[in-house]
KOLGU-4560 file (N, C-alpha, C; in nm, 3 decimals, padded with zeros to 5 digits):
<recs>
<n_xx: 08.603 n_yy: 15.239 n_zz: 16.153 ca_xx: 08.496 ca_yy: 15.148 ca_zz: 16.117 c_xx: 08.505 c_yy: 15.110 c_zz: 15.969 mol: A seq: 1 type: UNK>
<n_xx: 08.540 n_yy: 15.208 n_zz: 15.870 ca_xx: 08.569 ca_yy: 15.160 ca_zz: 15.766 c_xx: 08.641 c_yy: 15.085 c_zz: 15.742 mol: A seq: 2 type: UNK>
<n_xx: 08.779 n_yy: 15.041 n_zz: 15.795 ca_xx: 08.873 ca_yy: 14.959 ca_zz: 15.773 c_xx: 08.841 c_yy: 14.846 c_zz: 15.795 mol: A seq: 3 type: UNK>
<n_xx: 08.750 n_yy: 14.840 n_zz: 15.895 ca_xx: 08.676 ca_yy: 14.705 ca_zz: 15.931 c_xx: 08.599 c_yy: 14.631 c_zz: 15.799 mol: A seq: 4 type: UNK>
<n_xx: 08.521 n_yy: 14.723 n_zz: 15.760 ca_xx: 08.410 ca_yy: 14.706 ca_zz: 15.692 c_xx: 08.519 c_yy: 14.652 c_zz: 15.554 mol: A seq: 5 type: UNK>
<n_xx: 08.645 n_yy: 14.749 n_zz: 15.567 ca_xx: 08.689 ca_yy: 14.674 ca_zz: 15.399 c_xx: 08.782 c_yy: 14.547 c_zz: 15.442 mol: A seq: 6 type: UNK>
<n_xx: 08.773 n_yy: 14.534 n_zz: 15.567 ca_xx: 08.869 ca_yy: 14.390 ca_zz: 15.595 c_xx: 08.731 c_yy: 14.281 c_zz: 15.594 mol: A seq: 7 type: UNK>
<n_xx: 08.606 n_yy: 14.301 n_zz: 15.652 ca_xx: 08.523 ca_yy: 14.206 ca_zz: 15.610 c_xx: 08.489 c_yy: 14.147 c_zz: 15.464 mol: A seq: 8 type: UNK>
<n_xx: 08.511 n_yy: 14.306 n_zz: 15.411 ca_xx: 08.452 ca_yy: 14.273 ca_zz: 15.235 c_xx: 08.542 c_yy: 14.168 c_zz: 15.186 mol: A seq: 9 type: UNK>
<n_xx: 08.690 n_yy: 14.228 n_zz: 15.200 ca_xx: 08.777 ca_yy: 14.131 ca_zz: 15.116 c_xx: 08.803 c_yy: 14.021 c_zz: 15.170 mol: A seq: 10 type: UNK>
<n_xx: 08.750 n_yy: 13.998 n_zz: 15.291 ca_xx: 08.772 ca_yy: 13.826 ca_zz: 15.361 c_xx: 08.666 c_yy: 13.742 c_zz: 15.270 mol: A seq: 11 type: UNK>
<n_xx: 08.563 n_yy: 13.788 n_zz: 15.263 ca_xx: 08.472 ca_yy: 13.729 ca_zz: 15.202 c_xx: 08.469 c_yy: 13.747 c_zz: 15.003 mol: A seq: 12 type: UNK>
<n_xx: 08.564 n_yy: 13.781 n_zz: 14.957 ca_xx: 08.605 ca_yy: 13.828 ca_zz: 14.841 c_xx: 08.490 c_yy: 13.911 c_zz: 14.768 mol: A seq: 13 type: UNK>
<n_xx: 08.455 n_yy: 14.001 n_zz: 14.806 ca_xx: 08.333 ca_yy: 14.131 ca_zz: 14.822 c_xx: 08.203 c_yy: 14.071 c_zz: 14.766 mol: A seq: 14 type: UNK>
<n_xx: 08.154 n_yy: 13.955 n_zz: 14.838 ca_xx: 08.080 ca_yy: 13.888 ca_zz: 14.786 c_xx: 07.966 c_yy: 13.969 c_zz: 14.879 mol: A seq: 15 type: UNK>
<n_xx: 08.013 n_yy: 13.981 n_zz: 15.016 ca_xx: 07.974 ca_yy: 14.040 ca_zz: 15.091 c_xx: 07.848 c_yy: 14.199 c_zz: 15.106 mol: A seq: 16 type: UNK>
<n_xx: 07.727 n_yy: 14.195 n_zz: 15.104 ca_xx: 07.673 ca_yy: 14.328 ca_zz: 15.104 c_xx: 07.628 c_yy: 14.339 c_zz: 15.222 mol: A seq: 17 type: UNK>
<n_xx: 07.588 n_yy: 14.455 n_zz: 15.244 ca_xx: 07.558 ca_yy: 14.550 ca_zz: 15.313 c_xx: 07.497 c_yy: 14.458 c_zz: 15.478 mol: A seq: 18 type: UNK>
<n_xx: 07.404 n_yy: 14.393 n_zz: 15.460 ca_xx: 07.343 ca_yy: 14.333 ca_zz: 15.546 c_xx: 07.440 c_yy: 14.236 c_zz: 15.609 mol: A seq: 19 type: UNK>
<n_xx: 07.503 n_yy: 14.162 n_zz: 15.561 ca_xx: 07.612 ca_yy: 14.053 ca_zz: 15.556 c_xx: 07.711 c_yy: 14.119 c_zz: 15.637 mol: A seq: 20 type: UNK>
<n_xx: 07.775 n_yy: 14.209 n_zz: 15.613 ca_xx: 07.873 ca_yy: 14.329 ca_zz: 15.693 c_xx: 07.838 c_yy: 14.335 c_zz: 15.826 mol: A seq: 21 type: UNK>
<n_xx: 07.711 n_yy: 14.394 n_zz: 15.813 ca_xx: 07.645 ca_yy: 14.427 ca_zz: 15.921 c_xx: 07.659 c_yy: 14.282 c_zz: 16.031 mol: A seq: 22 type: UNK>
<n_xx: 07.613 n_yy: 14.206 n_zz: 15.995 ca_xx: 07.550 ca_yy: 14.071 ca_zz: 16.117 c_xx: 07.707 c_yy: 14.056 c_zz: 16.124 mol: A seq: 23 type: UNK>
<n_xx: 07.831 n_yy: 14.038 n_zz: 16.068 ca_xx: 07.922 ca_yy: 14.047 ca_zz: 16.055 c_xx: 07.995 c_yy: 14.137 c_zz: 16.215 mol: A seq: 24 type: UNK>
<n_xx: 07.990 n_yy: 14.277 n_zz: 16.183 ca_xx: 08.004 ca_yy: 14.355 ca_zz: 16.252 c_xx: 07.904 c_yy: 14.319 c_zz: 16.360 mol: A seq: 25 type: UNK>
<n_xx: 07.789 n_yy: 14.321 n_zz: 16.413 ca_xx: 07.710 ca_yy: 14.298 ca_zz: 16.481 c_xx: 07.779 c_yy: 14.151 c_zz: 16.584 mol: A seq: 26 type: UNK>
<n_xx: 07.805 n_yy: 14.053 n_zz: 16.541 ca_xx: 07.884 ca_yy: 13.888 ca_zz: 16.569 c_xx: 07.993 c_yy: 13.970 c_zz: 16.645 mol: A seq: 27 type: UNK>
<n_xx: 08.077 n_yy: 14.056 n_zz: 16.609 ca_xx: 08.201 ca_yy: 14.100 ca_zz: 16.664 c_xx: 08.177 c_yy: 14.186 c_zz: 16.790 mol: A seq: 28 type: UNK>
<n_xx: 08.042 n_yy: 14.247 n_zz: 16.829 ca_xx: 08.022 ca_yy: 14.331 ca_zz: 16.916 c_xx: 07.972 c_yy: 14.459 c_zz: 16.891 mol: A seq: 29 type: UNK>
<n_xx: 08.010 n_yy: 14.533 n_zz: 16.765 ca_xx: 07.976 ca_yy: 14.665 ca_zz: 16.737 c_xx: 07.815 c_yy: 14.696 c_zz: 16.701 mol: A seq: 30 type: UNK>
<n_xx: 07.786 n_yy: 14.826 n_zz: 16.743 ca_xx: 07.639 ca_yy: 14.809 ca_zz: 16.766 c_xx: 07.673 c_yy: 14.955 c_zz: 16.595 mol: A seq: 31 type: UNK>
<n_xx: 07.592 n_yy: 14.887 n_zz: 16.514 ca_xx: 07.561 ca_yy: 15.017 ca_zz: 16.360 c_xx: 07.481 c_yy: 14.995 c_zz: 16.295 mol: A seq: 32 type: UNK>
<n_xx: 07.440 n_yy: 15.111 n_zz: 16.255 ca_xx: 07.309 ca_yy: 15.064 ca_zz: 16.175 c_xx: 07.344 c_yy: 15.024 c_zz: 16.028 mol: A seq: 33 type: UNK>
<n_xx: 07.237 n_yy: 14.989 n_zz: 15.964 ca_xx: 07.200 ca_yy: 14.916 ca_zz: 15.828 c_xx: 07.226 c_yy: 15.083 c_zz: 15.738 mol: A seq: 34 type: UNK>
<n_xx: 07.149 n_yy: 15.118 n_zz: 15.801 ca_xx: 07.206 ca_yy: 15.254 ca_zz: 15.679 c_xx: 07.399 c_yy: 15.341 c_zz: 15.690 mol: A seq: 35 type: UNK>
<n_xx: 07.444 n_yy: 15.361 n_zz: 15.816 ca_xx: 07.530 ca_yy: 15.352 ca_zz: 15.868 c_xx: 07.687 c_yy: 15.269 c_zz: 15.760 mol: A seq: 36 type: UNK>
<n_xx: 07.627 n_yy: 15.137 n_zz: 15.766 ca_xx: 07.682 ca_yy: 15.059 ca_zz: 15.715 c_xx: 07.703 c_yy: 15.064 c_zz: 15.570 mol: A seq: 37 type: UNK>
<n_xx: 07.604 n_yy: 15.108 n_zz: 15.471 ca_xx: 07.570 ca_yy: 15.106 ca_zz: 15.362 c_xx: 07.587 c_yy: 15.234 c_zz: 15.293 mol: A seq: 38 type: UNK>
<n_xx: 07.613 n_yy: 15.358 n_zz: 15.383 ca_xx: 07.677 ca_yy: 15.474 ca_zz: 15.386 c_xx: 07.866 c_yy: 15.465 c_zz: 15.361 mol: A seq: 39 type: UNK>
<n_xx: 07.877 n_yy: 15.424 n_zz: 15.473 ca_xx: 08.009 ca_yy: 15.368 ca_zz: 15.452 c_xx: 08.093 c_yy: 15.288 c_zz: 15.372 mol: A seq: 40 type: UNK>
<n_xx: 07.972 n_yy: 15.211 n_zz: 15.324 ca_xx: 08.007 ca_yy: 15.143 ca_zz: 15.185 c_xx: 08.072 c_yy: 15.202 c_zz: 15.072 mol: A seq: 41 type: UNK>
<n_xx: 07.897 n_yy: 15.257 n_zz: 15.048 ca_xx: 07.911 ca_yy: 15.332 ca_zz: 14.940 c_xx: 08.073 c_yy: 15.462 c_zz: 14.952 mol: A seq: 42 type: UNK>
<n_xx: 08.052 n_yy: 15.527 n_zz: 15.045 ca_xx: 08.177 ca_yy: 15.658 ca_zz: 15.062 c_xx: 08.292 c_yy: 15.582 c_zz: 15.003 mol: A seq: 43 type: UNK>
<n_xx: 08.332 n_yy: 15.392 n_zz: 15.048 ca_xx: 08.445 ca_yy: 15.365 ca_zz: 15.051 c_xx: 08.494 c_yy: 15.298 c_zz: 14.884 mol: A seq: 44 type: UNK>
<n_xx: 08.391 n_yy: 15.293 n_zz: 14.840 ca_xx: 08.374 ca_yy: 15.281 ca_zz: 14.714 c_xx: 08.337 c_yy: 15.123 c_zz: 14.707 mol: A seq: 45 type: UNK>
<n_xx: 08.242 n_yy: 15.052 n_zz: 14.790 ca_xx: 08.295 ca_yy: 14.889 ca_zz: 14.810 c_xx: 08.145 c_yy: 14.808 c_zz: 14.728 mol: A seq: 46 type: UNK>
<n_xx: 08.190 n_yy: 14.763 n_zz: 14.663 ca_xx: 08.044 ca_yy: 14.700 ca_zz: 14.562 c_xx: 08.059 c_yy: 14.532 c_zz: 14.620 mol: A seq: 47 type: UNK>
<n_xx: 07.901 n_yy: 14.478 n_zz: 14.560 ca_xx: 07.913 ca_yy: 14.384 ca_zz: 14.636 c_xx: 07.868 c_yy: 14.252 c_zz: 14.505 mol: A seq: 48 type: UNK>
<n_xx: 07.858 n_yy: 14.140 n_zz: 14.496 ca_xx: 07.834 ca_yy: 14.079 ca_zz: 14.408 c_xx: 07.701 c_yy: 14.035 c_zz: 14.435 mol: A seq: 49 type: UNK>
<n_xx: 07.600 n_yy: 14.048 n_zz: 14.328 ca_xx: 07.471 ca_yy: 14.038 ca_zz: 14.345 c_xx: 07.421 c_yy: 13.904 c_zz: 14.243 mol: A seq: 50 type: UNK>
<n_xx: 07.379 n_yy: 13.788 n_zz: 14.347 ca_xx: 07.379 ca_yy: 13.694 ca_zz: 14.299 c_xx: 07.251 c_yy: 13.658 c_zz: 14.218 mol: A seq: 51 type: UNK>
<n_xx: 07.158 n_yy: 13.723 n_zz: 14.247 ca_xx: 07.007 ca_yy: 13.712 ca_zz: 14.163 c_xx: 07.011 c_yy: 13.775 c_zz: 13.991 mol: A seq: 52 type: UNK>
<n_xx: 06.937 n_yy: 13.695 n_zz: 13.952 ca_xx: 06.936 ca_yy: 13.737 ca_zz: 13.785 c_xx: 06.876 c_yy: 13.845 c_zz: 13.770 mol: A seq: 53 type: UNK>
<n_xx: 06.889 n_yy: 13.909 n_zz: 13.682 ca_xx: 06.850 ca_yy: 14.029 ca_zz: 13.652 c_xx: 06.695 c_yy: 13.964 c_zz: 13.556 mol: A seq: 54 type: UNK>
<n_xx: 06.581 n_yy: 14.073 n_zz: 13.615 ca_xx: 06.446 ca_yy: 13.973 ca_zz: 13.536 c_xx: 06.460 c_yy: 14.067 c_zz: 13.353 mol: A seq: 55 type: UNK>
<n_xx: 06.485 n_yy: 13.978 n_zz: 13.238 ca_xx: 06.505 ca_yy: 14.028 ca_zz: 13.116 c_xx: 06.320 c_yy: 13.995 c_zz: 13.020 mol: A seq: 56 type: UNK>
<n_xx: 06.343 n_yy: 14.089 n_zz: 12.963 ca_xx: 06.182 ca_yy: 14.116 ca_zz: 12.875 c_xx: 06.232 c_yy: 14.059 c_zz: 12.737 mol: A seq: 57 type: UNK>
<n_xx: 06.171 n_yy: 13.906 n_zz: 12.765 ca_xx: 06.219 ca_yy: 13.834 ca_zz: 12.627 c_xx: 06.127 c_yy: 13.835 c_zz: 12.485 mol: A seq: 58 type: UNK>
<n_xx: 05.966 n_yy: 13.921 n_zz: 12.528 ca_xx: 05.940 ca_yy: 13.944 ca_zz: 12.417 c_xx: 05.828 c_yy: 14.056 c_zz: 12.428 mol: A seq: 59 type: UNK>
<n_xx: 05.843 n_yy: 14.090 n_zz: 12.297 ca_xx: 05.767 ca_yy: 14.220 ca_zz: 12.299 c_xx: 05.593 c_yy: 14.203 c_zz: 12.277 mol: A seq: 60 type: UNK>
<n_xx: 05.531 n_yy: 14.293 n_zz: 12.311 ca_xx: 05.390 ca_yy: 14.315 ca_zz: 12.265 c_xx: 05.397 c_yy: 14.362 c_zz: 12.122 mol: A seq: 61 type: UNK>
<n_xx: 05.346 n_yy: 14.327 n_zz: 12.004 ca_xx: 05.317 ca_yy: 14.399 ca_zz: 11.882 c_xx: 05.186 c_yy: 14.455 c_zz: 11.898 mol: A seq: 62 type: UNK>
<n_xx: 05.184 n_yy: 14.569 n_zz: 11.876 ca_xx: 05.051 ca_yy: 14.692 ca_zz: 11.900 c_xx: 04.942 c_yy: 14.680 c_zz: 11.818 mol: A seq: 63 type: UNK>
<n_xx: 04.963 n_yy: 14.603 n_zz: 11.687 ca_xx: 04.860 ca_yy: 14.590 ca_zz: 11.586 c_xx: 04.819 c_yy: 14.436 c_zz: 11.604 mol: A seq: 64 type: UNK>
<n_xx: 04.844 n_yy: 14.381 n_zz: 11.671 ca_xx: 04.748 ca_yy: 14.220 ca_zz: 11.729 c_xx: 04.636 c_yy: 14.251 c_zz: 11.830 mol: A seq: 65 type: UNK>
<n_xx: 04.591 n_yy: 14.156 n_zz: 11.788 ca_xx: 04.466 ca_yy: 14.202 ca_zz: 11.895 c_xx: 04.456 c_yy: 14.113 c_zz: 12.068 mol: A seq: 66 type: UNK>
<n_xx: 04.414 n_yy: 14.138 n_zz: 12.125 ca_xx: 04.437 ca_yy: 14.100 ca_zz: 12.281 c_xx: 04.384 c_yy: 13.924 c_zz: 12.279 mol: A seq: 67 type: UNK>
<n_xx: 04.427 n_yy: 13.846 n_zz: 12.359 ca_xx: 04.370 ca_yy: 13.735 ca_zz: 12.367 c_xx: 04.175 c_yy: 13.725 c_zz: 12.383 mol: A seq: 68 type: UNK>
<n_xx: 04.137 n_yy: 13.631 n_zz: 12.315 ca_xx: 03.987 ca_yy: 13.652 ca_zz: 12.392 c_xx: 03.950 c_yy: 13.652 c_zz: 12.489 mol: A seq: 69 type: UNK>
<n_xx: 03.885 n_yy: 13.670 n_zz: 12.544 ca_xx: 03.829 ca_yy: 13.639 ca_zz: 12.713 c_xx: 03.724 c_yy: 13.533 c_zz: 12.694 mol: A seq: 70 type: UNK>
<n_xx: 03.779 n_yy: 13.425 n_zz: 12.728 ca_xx: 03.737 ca_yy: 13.282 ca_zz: 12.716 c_xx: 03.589 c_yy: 13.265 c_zz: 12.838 mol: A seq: 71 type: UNK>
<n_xx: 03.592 n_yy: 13.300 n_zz: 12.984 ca_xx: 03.524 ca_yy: 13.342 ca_zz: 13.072 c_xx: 03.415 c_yy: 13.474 c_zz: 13.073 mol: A seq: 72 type: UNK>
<n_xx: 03.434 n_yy: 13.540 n_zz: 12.989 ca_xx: 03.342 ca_yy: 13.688 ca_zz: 12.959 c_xx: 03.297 c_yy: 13.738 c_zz: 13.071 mol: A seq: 73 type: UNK>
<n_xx: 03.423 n_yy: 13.759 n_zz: 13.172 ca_xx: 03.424 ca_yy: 13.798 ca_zz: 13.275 c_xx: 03.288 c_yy: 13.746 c_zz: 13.395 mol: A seq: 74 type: UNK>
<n_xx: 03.252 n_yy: 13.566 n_zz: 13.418 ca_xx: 03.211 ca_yy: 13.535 ca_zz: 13.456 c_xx: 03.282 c_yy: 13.448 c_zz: 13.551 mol: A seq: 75 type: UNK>
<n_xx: 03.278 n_yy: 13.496 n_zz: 13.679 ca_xx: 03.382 ca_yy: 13.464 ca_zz: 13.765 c_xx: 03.300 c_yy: 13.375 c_zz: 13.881 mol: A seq: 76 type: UNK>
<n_xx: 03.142 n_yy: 13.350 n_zz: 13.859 ca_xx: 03.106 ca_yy: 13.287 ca_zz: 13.935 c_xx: 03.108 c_yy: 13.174 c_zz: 13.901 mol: A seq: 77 type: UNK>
<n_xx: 03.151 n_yy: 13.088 n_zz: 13.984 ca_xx: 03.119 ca_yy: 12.923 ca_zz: 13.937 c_xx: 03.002 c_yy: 12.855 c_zz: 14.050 mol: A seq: 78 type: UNK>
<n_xx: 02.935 n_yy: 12.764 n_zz: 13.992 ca_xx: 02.842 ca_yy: 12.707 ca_zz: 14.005 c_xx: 02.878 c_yy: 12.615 c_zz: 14.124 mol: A seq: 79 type: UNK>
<n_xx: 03.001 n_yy: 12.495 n_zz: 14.133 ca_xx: 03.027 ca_yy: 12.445 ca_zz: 14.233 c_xx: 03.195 c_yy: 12.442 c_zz: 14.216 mol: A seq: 80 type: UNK>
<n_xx: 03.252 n_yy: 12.356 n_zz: 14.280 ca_xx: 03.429 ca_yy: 12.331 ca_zz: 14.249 c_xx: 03.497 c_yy: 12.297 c_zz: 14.140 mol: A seq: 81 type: UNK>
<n_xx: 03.569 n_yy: 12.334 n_zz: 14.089 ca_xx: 03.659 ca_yy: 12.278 ca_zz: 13.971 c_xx: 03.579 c_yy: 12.320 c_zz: 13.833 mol: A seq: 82 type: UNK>
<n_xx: 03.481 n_yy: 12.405 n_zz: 13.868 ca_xx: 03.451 ca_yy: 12.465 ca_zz: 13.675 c_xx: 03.515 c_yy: 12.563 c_zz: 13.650 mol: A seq: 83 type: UNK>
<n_xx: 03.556 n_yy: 12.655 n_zz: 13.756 ca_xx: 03.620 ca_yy: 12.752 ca_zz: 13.693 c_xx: 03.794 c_yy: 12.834 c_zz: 13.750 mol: A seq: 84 type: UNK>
<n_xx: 03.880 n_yy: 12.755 n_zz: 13.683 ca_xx: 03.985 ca_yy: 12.820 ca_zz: 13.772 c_xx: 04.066 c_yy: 12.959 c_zz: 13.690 mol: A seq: 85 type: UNK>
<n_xx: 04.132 n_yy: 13.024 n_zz: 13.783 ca_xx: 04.138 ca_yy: 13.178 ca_zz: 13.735 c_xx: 04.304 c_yy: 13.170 c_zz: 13.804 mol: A seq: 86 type: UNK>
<n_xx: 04.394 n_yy: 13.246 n_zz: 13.754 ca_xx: 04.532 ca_yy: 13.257 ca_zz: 13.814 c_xx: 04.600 c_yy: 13.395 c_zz: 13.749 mol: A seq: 87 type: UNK>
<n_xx: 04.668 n_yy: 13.445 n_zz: 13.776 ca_xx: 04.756 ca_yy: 13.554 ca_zz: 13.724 c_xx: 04.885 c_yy: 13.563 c_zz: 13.775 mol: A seq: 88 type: UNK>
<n_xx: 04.956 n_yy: 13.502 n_zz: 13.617 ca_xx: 05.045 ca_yy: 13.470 ca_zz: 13.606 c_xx: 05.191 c_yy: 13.554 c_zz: 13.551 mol: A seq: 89 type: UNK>
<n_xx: 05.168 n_yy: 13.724 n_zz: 13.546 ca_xx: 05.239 ca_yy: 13.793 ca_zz: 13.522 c_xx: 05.371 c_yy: 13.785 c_zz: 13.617 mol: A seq: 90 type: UNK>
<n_xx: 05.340 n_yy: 13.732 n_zz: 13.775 ca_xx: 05.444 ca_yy: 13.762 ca_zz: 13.823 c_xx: 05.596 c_yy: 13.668 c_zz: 13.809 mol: A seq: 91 type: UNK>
<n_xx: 05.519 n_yy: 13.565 n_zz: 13.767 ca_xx: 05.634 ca_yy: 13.423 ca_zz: 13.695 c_xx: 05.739 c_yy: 13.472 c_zz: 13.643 mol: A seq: 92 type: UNK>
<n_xx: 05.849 n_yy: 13.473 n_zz: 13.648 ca_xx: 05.989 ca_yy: 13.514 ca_zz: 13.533 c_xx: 05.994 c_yy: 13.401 c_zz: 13.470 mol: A seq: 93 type: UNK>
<n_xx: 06.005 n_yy: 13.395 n_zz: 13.335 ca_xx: 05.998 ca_yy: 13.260 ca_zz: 13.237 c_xx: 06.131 c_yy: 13.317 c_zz: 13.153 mol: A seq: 94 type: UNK>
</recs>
């Protein structure tokens, strides 16, 4: 099964991970699992190219500034539509 697994990697020039192998192997008939697969990987020494950016911390907090104001003073009720909109935006990568 390994030999398989390193004839898939290098067909695909080891662009190929773990999951990819798998549906791979899976298309051909063989019934293995996801961990199975990723076991075998790893033992065979086979890395894979990981196309997502790595998320980088482009700036720091300085400890002696003081926090933004709280513009709302934690008044979260609004009266009717469109007076008060609220979002949290930490999860954005910028």
């Amino acid at each position: 099964m390994t030999e398989t697994i390193r004839r898939i990697h290098r067909e695909y020039e080891t662009t190929y991970g773990m999951s990819r192998v798998r549906a791979e192997l899976r298309a051909v008939g063989h019934a293995i699992s996801r961990k199975r697969v990723a076991r075998l990987m790893r033992l065979a020494h086979l890395r894979w190219v990981s196309r997502r950016r790595a998320f980088t911390v482009t700036a720091e907090r300085d400890p002696r500034q003081r926090p933004a104001p709280d513009l709302v003073n934690r008044r979260i009720l609004a009266q009717g539509p469109d007076q008060l909109w609220l979002a949290d935006m930490t999860y954005v990568p910028t």
